[in-house]
C-alpha positions in Angstrom: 100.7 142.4 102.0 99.2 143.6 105.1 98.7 141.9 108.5 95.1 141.9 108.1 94.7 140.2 105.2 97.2 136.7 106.0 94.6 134.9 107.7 92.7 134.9 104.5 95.4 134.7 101.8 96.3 131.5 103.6 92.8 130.2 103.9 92.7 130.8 100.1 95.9 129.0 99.6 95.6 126.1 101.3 91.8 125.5 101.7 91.6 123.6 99.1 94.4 121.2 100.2 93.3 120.8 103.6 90.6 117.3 103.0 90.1 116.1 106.7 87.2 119.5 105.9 85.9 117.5 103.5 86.4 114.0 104.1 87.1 112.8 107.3 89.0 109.7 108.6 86.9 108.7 111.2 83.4 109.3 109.3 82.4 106.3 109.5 84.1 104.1 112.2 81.8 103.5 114.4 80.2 101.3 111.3 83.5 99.4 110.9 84.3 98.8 114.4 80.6 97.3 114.6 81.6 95.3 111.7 84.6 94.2 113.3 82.8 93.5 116.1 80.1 90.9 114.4 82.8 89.4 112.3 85.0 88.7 115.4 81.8 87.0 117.1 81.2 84.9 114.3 85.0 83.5 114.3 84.9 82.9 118.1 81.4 81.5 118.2 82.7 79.3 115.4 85.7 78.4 117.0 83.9 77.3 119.9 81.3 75.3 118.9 84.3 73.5 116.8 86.6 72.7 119.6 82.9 71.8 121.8 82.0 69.1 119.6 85.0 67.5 118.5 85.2 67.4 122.8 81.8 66.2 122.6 83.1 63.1 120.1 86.2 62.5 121.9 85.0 62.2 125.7 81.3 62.2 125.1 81.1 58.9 123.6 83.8 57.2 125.9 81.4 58.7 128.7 78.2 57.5 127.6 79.4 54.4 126.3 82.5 53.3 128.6 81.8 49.7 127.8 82.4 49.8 124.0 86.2 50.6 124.8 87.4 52.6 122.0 90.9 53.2 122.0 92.2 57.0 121.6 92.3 56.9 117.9 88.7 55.7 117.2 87.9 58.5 119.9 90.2 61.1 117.6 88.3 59.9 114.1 84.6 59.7 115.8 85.4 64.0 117.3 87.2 65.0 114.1 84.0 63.7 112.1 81.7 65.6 114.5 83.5 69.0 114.6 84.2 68.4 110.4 80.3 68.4 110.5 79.8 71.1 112.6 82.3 73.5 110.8 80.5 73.2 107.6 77.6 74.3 108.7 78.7 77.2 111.1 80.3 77.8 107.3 77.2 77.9 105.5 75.7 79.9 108.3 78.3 82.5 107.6 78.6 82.7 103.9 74.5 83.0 103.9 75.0 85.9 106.6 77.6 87.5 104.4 75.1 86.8 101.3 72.0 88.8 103.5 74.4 91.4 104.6 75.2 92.5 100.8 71.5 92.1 99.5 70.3 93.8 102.4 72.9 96.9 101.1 71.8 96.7 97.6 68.5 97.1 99.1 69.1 100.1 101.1 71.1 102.0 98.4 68.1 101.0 95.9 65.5 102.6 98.8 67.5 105.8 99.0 68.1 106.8 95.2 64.2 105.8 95.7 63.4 108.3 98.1 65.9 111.1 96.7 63.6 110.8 93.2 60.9 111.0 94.9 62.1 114.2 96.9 63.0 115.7 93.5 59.9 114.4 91.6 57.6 116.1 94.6 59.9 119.5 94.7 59.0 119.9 90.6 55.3 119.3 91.4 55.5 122.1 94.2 57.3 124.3 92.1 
């Protein structure tokens, strides 16, 4: 074995066992992270617009209506029921986003097996 030839004996060797070459960690983070990023704005939107209208029940009402007099746990029932209502449907808002999201994949991977036997139908007609 000579000098010159070790930098390919060991490409040989271990080329095939090196897969960052092939398949990268990071290939497609940028797509998760965006992910992340929508999914963590729909929890916090959601947890806003909770905590907003059960504060919306519990002072709004004693605000607009002072002289109805509702004691702290009418006050407690009446938000609870608003931010029970609103939680259901920021709910169904985010299972029907979820729903879109995987039709709307199933779509994509549809349009580009589409278009790659389409490239292959046209390549045979060229040919």
């Amino acid at each position: 074995m000579t000098w010159k030839n070790l930098p390919v004996r060991m490409y040989v060797l271990v080329g095939s066992i090196d897969q960052t070459r092939s398949n990268s960690l990071l290939q497609n983070f940028g797509q998760e992270m965006r992910e992340v990023n929508r999914q963590m704005v729909a929890i916090i939107n959601t947890l806003i617009t909770v905590g907003g209208s059960f504060a919306f029940g519990f002072w709004g009402v004693q605000f607009a209506y002072p002289h109805l007099g509702l004691d702290i746990a009418e006050r407690m029932l009446l938000g609870l029921v608003c931010a029970t209502i609103v939680f259901f449907a920021d709910l169904y808002f985010i299972v029907k986003s979820m729903s879109d999201d995987e039709i709307e994949e199933k779509n994509e991977a549809k349009k580009k097996k589409w278009v790659e036997s389409s490239n292959i139908s046209l390549q045979k007609k060229c040919q």
